[in-house]
PyMOL CGO cylinders between C-alpha atoms (Angstrom):
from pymol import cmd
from pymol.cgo import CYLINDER

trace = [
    CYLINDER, 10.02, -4.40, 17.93, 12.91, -5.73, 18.95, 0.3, 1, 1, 1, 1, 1, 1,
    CYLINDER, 12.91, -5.73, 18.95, 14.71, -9.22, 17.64, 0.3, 1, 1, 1, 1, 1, 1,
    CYLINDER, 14.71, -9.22, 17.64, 14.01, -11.42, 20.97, 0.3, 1, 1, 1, 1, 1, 1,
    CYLINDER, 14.01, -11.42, 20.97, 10.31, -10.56, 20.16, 0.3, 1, 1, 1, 1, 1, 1,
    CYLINDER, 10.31, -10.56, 20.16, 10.15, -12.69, 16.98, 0.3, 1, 1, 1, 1, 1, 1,
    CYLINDER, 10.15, -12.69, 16.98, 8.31, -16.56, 18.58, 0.3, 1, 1, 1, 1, 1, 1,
    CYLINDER, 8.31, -16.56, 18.58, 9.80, -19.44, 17.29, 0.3, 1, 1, 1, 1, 1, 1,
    CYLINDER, 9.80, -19.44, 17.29, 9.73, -21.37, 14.48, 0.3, 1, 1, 1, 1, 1, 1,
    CYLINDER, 9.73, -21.37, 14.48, 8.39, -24.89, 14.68, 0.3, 1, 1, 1, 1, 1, 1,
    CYLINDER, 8.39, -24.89, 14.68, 7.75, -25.66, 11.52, 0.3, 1, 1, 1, 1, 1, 1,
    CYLINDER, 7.75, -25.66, 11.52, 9.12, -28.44, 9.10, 0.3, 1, 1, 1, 1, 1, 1,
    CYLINDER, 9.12, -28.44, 9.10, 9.45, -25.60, 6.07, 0.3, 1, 1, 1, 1, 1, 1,
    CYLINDER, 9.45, -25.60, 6.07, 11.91, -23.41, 8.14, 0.3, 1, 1, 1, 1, 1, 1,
    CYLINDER, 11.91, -23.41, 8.14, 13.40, -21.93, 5.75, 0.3, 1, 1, 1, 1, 1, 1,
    CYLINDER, 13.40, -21.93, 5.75, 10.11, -20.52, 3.82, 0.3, 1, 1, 1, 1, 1, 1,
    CYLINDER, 10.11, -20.52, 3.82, 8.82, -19.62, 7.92, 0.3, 1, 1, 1, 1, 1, 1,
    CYLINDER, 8.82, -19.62, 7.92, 12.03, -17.94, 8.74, 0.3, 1, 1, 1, 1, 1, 1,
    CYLINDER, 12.03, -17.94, 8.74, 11.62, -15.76, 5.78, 0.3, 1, 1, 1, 1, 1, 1,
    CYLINDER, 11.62, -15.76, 5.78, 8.02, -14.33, 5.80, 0.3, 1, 1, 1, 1, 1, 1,
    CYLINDER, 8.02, -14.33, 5.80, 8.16, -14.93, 9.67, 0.3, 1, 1, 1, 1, 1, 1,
    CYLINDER, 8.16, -14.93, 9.67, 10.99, -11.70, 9.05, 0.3, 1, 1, 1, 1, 1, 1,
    CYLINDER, 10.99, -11.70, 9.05, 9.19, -10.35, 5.82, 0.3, 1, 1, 1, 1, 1, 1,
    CYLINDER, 9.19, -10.35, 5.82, 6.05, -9.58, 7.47, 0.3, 1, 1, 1, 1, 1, 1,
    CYLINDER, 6.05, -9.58, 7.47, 7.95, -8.26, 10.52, 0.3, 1, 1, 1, 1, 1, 1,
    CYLINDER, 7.95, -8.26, 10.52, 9.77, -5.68, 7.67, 0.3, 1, 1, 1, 1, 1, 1,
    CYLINDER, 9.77, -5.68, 7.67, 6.64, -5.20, 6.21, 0.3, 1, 1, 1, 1, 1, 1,
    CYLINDER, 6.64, -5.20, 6.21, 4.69, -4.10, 9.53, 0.3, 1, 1, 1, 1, 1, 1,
    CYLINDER, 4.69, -4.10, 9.53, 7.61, -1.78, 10.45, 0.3, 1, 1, 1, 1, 1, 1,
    CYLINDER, 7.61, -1.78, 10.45, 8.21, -4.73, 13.48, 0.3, 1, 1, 1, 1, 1, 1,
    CYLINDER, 8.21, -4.73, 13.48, 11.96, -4.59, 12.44, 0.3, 1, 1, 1, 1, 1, 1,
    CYLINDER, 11.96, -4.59, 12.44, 12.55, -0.98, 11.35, 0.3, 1, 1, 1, 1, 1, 1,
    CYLINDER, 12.55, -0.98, 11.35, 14.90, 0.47, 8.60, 0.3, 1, 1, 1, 1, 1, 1,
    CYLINDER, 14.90, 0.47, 8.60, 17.60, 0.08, 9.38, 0.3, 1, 1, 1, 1, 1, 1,
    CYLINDER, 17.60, 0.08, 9.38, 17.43, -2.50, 12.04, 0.3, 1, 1, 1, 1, 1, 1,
    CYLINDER, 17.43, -2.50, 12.04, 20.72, -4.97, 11.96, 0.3, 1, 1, 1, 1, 1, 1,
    CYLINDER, 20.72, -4.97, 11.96, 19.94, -8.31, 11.45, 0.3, 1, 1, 1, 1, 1, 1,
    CYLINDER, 19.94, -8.31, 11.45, 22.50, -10.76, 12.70, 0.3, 1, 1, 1, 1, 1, 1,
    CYLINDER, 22.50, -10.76, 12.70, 22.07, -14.43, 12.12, 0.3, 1, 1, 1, 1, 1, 1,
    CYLINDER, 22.07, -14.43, 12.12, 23.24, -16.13, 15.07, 0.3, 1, 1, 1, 1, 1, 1,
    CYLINDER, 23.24, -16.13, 15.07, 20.93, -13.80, 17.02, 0.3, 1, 1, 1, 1, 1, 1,
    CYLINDER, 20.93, -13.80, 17.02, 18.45, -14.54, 15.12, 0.3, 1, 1, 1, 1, 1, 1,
    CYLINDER, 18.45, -14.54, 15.12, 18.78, -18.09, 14.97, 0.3, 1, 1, 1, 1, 1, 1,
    CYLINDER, 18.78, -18.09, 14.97, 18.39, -17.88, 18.60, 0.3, 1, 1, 1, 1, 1, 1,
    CYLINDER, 18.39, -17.88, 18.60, 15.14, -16.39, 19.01, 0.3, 1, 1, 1, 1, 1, 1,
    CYLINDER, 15.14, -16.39, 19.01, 13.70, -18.39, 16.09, 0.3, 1, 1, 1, 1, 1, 1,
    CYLINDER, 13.70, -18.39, 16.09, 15.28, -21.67, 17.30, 0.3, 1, 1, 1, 1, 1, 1,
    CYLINDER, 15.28, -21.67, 17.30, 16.73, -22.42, 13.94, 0.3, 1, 1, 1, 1, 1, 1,
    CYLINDER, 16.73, -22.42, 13.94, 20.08, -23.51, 12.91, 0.3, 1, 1, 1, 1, 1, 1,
    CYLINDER, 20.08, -23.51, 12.91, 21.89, -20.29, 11.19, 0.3, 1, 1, 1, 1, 1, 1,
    CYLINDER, 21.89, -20.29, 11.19, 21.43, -22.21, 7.72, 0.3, 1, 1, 1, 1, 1, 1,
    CYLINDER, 21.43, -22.21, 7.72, 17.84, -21.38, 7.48, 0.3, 1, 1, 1, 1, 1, 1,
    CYLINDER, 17.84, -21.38, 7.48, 18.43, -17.70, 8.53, 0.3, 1, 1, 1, 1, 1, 1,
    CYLINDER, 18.43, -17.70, 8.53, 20.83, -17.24, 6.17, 0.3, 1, 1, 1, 1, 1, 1,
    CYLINDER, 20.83, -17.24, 6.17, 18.83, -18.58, 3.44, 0.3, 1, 1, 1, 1, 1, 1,
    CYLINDER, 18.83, -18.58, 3.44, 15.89, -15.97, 4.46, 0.3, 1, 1, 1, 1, 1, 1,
    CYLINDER, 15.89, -15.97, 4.46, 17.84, -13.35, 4.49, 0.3, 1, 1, 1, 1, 1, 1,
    CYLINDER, 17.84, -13.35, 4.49, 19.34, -13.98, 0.65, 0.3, 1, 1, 1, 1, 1, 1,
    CYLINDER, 19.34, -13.98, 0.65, 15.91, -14.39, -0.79, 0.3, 1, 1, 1, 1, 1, 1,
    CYLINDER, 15.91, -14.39, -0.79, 15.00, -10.70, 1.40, 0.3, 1, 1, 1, 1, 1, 1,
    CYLINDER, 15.00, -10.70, 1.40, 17.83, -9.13, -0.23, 0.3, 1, 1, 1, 1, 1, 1,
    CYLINDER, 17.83, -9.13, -0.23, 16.65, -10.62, -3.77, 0.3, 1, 1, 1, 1, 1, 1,
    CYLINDER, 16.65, -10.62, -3.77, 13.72, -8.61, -3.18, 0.3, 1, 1, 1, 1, 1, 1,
    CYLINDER, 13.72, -8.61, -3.18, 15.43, -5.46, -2.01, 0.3, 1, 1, 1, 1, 1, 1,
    CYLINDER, 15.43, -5.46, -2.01, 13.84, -5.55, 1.45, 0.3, 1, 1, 1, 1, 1, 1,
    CYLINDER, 13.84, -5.55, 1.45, 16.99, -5.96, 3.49, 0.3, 1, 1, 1, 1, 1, 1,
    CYLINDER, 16.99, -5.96, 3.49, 20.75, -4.76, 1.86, 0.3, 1, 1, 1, 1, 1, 1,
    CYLINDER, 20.75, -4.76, 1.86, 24.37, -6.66, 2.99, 0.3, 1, 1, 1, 1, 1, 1,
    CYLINDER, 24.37, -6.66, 2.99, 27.24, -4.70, 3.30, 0.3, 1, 1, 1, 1, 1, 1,
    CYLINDER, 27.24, -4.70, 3.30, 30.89, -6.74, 3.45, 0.3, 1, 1, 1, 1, 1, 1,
    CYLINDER, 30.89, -6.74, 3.45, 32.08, -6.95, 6.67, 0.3, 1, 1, 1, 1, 1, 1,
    CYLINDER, 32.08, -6.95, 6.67, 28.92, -4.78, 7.97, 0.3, 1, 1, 1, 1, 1, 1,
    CYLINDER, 28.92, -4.78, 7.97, 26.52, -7.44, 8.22, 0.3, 1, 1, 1, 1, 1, 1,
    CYLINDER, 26.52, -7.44, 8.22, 22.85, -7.33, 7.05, 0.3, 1, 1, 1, 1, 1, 1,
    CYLINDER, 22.85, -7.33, 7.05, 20.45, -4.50, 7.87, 0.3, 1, 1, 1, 1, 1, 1,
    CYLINDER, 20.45, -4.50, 7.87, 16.46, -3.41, 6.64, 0.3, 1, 1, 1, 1, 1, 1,
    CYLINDER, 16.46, -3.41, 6.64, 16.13, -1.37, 4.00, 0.3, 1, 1, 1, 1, 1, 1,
    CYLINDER, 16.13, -1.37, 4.00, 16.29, 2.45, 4.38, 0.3, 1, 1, 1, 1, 1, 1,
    CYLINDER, 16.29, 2.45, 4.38, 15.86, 4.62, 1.05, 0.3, 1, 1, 1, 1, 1, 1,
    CYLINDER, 15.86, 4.62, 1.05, 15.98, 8.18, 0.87, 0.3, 1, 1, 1, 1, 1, 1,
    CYLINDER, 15.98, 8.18, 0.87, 13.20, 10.52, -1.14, 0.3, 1, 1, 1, 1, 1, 1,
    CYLINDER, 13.20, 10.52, -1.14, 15.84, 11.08, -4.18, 0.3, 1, 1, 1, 1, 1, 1,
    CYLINDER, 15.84, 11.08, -4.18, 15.73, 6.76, -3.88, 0.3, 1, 1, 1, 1, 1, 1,
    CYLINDER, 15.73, 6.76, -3.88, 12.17, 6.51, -4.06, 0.3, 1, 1, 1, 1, 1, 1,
    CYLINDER, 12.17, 6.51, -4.06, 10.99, 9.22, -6.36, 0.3, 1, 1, 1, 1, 1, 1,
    CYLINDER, 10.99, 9.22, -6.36, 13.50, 7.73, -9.20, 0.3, 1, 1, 1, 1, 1, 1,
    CYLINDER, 13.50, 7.73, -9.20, 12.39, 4.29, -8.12, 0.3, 1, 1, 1, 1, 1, 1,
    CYLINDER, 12.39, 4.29, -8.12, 8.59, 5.23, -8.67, 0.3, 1, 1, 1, 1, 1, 1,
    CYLINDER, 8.59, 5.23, -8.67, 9.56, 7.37, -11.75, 0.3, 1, 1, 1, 1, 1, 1,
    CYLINDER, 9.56, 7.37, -11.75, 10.48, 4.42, -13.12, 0.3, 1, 1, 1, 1, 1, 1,
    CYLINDER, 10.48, 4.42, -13.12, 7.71, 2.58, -11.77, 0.3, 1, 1, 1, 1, 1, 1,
    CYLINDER, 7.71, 2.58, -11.77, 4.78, 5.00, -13.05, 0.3, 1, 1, 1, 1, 1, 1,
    CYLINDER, 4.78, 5.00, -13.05, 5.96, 4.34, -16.57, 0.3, 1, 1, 1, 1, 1, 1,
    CYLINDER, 5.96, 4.34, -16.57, 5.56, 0.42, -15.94, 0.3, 1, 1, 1, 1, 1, 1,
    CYLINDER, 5.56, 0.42, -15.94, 3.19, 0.41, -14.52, 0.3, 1, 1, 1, 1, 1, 1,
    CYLINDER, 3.19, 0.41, -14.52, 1.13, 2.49, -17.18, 0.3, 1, 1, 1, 1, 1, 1,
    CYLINDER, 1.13, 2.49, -17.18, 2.52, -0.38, -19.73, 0.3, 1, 1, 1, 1, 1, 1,
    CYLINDER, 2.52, -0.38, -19.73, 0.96, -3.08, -17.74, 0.3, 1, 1, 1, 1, 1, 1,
    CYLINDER, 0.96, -3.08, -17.74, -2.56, -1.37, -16.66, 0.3, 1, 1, 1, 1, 1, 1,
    CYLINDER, -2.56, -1.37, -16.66, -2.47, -0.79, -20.71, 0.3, 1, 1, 1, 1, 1, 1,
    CYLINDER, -2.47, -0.79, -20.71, -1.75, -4.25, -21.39, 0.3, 1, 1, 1, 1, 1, 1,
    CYLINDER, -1.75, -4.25, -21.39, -4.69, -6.00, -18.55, 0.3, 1, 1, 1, 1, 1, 1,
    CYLINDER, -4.69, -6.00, -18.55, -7.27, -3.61, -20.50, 0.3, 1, 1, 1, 1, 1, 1,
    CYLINDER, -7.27, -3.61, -20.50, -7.21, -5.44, -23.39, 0.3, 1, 1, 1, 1, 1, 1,
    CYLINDER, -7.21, -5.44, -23.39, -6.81, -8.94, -21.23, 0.3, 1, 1, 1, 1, 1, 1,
    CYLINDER, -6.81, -8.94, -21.23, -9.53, -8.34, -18.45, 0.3, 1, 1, 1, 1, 1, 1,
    CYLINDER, -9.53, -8.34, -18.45, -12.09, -11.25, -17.99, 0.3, 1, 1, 1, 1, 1, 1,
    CYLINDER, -12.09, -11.25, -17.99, -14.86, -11.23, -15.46, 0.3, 1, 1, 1, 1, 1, 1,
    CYLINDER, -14.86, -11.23, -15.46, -12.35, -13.68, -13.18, 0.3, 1, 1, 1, 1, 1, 1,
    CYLINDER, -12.35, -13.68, -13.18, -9.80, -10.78, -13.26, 0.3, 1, 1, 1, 1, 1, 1,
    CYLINDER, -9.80, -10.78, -13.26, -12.73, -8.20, -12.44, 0.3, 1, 1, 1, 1, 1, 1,
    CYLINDER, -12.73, -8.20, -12.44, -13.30, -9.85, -9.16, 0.3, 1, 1, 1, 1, 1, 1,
    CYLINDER, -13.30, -9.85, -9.16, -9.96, -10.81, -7.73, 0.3, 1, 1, 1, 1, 1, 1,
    CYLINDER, -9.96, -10.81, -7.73, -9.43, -6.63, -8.19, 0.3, 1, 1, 1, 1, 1, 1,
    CYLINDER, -9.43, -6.63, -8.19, -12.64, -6.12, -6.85, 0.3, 1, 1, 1, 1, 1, 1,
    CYLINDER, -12.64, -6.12, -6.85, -11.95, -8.42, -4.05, 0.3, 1, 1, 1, 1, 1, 1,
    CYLINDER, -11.95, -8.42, -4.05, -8.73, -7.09, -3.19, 0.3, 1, 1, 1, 1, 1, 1,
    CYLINDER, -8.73, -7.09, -3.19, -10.89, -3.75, -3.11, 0.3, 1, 1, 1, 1, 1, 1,
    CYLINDER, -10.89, -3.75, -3.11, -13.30, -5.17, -0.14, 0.3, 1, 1, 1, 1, 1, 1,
    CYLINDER, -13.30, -5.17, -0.14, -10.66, -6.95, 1.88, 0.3, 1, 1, 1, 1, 1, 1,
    CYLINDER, -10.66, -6.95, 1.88, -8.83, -3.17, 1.85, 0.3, 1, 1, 1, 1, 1, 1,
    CYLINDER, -8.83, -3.17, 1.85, -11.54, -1.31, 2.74, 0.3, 1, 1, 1, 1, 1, 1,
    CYLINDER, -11.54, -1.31, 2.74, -12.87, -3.86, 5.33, 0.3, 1, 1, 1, 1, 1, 1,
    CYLINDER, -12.87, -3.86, 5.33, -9.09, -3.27, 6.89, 0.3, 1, 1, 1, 1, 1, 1,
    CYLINDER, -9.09, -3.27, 6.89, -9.08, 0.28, 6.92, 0.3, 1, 1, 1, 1, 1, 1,
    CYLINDER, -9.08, 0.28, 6.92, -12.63, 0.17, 8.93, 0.3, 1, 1, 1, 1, 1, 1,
    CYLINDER, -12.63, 0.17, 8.93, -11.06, -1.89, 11.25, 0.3, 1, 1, 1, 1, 1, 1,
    CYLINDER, -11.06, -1.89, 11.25, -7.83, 0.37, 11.27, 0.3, 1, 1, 1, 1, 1, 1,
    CYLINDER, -7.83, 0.37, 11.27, -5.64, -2.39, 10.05, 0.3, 1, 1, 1, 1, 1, 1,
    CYLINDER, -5.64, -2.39, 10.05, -2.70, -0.44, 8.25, 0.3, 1, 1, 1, 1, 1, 1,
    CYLINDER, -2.70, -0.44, 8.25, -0.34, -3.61, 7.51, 0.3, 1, 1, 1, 1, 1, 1,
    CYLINDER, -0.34, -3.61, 7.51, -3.62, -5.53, 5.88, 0.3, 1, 1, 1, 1, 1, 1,
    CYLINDER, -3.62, -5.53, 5.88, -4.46, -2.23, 3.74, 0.3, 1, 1, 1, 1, 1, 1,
    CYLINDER, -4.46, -2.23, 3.74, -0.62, -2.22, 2.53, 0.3, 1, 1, 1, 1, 1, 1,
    CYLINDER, -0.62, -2.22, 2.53, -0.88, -5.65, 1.86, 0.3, 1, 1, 1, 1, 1, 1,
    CYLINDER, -0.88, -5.65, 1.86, -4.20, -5.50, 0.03, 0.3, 1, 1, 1, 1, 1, 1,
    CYLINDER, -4.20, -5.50, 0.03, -2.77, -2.63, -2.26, 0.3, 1, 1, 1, 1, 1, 1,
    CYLINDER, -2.77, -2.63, -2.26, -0.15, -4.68, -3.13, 0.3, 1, 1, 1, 1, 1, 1,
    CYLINDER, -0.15, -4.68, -3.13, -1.69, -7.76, -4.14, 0.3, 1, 1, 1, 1, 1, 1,
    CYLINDER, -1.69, -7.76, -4.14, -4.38, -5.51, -6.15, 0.3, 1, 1, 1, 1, 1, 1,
    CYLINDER, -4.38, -5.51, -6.15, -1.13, -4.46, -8.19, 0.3, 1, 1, 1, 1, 1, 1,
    CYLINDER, -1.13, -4.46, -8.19, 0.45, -7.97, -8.36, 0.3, 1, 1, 1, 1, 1, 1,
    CYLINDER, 0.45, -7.97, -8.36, -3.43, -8.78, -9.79, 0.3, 1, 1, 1, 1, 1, 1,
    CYLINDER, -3.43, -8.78, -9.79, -2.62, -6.18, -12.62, 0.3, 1, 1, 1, 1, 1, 1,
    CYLINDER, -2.62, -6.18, -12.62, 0.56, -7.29, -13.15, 0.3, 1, 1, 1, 1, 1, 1,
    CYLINDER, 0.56, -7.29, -13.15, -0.29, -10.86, -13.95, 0.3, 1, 1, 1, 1, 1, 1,
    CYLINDER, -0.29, -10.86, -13.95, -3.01, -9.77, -15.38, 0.3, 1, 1, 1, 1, 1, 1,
    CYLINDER, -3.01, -9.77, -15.38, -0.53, -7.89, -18.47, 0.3, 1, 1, 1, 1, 1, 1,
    CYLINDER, -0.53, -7.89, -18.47, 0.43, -11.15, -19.37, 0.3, 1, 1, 1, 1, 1, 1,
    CYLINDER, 0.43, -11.15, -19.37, 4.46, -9.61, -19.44, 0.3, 1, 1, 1, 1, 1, 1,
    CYLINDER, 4.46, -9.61, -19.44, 6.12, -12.41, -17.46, 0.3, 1, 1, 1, 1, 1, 1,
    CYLINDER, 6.12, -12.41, -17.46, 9.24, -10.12, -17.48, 0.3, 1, 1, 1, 1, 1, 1,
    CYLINDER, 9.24, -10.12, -17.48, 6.90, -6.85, -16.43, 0.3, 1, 1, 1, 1, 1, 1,
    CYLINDER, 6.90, -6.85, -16.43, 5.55, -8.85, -14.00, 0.3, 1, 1, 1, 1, 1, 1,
    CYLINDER, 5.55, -8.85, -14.00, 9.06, -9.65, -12.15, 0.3, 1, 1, 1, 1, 1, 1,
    CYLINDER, 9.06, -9.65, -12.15, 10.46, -6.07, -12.61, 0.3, 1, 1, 1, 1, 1, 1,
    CYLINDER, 10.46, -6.07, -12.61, 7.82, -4.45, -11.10, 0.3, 1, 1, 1, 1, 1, 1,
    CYLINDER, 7.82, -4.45, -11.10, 7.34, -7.07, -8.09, 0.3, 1, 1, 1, 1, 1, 1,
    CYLINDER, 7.34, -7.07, -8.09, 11.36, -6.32, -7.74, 0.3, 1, 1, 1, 1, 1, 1,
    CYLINDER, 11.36, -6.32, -7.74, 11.05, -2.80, -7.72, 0.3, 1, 1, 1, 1, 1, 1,
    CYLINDER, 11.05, -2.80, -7.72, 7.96, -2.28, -6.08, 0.3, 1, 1, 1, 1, 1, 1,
    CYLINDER, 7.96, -2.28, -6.08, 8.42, -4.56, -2.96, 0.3, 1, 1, 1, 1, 1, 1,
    CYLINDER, 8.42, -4.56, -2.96, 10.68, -2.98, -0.61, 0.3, 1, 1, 1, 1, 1, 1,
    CYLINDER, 10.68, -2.98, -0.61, 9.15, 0.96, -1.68, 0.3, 1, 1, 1, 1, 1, 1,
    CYLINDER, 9.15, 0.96, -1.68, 5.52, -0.25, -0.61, 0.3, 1, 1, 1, 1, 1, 1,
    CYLINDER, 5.52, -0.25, -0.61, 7.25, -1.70, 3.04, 0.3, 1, 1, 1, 1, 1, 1,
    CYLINDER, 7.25, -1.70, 3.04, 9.08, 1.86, 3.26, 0.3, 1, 1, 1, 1, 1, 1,
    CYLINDER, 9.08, 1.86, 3.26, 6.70, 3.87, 2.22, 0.3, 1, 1, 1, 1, 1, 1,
    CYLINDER, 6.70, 3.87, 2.22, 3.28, 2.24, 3.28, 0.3, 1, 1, 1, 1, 1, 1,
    CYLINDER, 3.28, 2.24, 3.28, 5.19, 2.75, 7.08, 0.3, 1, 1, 1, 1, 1, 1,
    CYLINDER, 5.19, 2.75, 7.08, 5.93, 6.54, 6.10, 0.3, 1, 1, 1, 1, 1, 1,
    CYLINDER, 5.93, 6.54, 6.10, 2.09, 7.34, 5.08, 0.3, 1, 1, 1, 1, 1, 1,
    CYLINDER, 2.09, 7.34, 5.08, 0.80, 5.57, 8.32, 0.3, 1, 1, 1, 1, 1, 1,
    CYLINDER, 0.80, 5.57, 8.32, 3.70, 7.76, 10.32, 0.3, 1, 1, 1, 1, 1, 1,
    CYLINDER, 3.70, 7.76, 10.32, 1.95, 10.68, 8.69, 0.3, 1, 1, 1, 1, 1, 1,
    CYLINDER, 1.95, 10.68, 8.69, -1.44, 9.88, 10.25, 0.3, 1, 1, 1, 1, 1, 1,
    CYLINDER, -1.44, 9.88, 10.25, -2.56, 9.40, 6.21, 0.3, 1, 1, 1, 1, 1, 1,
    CYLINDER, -2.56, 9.40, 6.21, -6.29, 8.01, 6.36, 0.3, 1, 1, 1, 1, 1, 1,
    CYLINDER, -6.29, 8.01, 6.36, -6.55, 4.34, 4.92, 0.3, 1, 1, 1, 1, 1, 1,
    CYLINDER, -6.55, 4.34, 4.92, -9.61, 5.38, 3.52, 0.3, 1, 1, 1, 1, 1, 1,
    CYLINDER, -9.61, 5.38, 3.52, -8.09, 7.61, 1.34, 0.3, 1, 1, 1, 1, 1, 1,
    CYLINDER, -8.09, 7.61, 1.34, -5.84, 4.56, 0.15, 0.3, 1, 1, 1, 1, 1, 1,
    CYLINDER, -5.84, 4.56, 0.15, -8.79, 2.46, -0.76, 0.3, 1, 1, 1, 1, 1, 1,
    CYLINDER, -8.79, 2.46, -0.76, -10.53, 5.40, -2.75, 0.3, 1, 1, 1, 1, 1, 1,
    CYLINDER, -10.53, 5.40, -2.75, -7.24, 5.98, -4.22, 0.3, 1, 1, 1, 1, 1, 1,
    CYLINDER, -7.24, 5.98, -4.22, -7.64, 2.33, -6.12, 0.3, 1, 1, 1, 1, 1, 1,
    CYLINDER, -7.64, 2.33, -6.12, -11.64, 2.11, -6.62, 0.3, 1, 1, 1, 1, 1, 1,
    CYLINDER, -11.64, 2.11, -6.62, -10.86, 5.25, -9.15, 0.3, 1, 1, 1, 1, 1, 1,
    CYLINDER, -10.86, 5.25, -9.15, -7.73, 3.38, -10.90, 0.3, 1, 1, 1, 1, 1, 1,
    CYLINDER, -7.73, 3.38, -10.90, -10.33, 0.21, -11.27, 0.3, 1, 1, 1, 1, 1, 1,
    CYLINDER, -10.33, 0.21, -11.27, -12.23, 2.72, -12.84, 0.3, 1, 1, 1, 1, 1, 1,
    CYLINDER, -12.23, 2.72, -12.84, -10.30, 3.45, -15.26, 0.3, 1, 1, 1, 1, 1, 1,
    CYLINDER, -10.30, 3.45, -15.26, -8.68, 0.34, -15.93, 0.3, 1, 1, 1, 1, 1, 1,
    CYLINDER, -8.68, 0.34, -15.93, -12.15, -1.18, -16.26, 0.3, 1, 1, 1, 1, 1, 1,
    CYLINDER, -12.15, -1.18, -16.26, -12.69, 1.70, -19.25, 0.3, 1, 1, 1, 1, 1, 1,
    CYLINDER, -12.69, 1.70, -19.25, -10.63, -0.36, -21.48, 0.3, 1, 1, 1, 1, 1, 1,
    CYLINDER, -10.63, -0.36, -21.48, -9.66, 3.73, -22.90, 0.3, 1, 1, 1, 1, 1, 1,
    CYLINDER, -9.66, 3.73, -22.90, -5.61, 4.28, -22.83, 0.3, 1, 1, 1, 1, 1, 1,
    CYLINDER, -5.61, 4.28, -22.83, -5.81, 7.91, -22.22, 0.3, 1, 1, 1, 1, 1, 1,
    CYLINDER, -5.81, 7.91, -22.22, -8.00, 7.47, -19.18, 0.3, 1, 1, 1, 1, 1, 1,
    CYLINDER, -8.00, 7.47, -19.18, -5.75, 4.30, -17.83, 0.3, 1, 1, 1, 1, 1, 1,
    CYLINDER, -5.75, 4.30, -17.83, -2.65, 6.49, -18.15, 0.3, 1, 1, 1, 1, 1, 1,
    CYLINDER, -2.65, 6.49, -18.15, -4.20, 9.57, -16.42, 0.3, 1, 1, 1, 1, 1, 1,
    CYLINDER, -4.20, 9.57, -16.42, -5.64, 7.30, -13.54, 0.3, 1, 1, 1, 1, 1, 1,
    CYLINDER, -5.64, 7.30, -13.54, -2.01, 5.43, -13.16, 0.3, 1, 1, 1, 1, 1, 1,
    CYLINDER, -2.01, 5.43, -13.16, -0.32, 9.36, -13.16, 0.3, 1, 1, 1, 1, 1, 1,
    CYLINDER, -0.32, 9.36, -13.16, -2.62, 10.44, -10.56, 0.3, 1, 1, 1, 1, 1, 1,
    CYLINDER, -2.62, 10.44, -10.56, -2.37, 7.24, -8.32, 0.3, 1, 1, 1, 1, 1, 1,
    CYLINDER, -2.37, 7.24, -8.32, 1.43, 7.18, -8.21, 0.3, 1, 1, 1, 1, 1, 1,
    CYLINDER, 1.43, 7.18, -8.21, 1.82, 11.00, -8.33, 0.3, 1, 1, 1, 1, 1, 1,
    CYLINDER, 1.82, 11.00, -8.33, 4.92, 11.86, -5.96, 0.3, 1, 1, 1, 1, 1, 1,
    CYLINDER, 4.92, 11.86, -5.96, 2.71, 14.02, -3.77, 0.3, 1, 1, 1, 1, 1, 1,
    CYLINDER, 2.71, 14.02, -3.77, -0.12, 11.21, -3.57, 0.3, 1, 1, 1, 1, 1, 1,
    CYLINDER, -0.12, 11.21, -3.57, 2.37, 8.58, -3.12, 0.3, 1, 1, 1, 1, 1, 1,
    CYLINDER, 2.37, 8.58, -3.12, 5.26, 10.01, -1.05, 0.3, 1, 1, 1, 1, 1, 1,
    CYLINDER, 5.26, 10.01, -1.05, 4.96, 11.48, 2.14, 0.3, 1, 1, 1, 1, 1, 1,
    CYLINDER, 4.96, 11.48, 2.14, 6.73, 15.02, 2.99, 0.3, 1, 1, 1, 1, 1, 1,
    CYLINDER, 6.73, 15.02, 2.99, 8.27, 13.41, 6.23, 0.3, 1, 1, 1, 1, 1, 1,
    CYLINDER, 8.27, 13.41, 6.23, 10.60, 11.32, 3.95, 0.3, 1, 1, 1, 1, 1, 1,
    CYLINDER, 10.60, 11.32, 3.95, 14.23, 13.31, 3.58, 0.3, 1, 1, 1, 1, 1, 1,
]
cmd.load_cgo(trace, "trace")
């Protein structure tokens, strides 16, 4: 997808628009890695003044999904495998902290925001709805997250975690990977979270974010 394909914005709240109107476009591989992104263009196609633009474009870089470059102008994020295996190195151990932490914090109101996060991904992947299965897997995370009680856990790992799943959630589907396989991927880490037991949490957290299981070979 190009630019001039992006409708325009009619809304009051154009700033908050502009930016998941472009979000969502990053995070269905609409705009591509490493698509430039220039404001006055895309001012133009959104029917917004630049100042909204701009402002959607510093809050996507606060979340890593787009990078600015001095003089380059703003493009999408593109991260190479050595990027993403230290990013989810890094992630894997934080994540293990805060499924470790929700064990001890689960309540049967946490139970079924996971376990509806579960059915809304597995009702996308039988309808063959890759961007709704990404975005299912993340809020099941973001559920776990919250659900550690770690305010400052919580923010790291939405930080680092944001612009990998928009990278490599577009990789897997590249790779023809079956959604199925992403939904019974997370019905065995609610397993184990569910076990309250720390050994099994971290050995369902290692195998779910496992390079090889999370990373796909056609990443360089």
């Amino acid at each position: 997808m190009s630019t001039r394909d992006l409708s325009p914005v009619r809304t009051l709240s154009k700033s908050r628009e502009v930016f998941e109107r472009l979000r969502d476009a990053i995070w269905s591989g609409d705009l591509a890695p490493g698509t430039a992104l220039r404001e006055a263009h895309l001012a133009k196609q959104l029917n917004v003044s630049q100042v909204p633009v701009r402002e959607a474009l510093l809050q996507l870089e606060h979340l890593g999904l787009v990078v600015r470059v001095p003089d380059r102008g703003t493009t999408v994020t593109q991260l190479s495998r050595t990027e993403i295996e230290q990013m989810m190195e890094v992630r894997r151990h934080l994540e293990q902290m805060a499924f470790e932490l929700a064990s001890s914090r689960l309540s049967p109101q946490i139970e079924e925001e996971l376990r509806n996060h579960l059915k809304a991904m597995s009702a996308a992947a039988a309808n063959n709805d890759h961007f709704s299965v990404a975005e299912e897997d993340f809020k099941f995370h973001q559920a776990v997250w919250r659900a550690s009680g770690n305010e400052v856990l919580e923010k790291t790992l939405q930080r680092l975690c944001i612009a990998v799943y928009a990278f490599v959630s577009l990789k897997r589907h590249a790779a023809g990977e079956t959604m199925k396989s992403a939904v019974k991927s997370h019905k065995k880490l609610l397993e184990a979270l569910l076990s309250r037991d720390l050994k099994t949490i971290r050995k369902g957290v290692n195998e779910h974010l496992a390079p090889d299981a999370v990373i796909p070979s056609s990443i360089a």
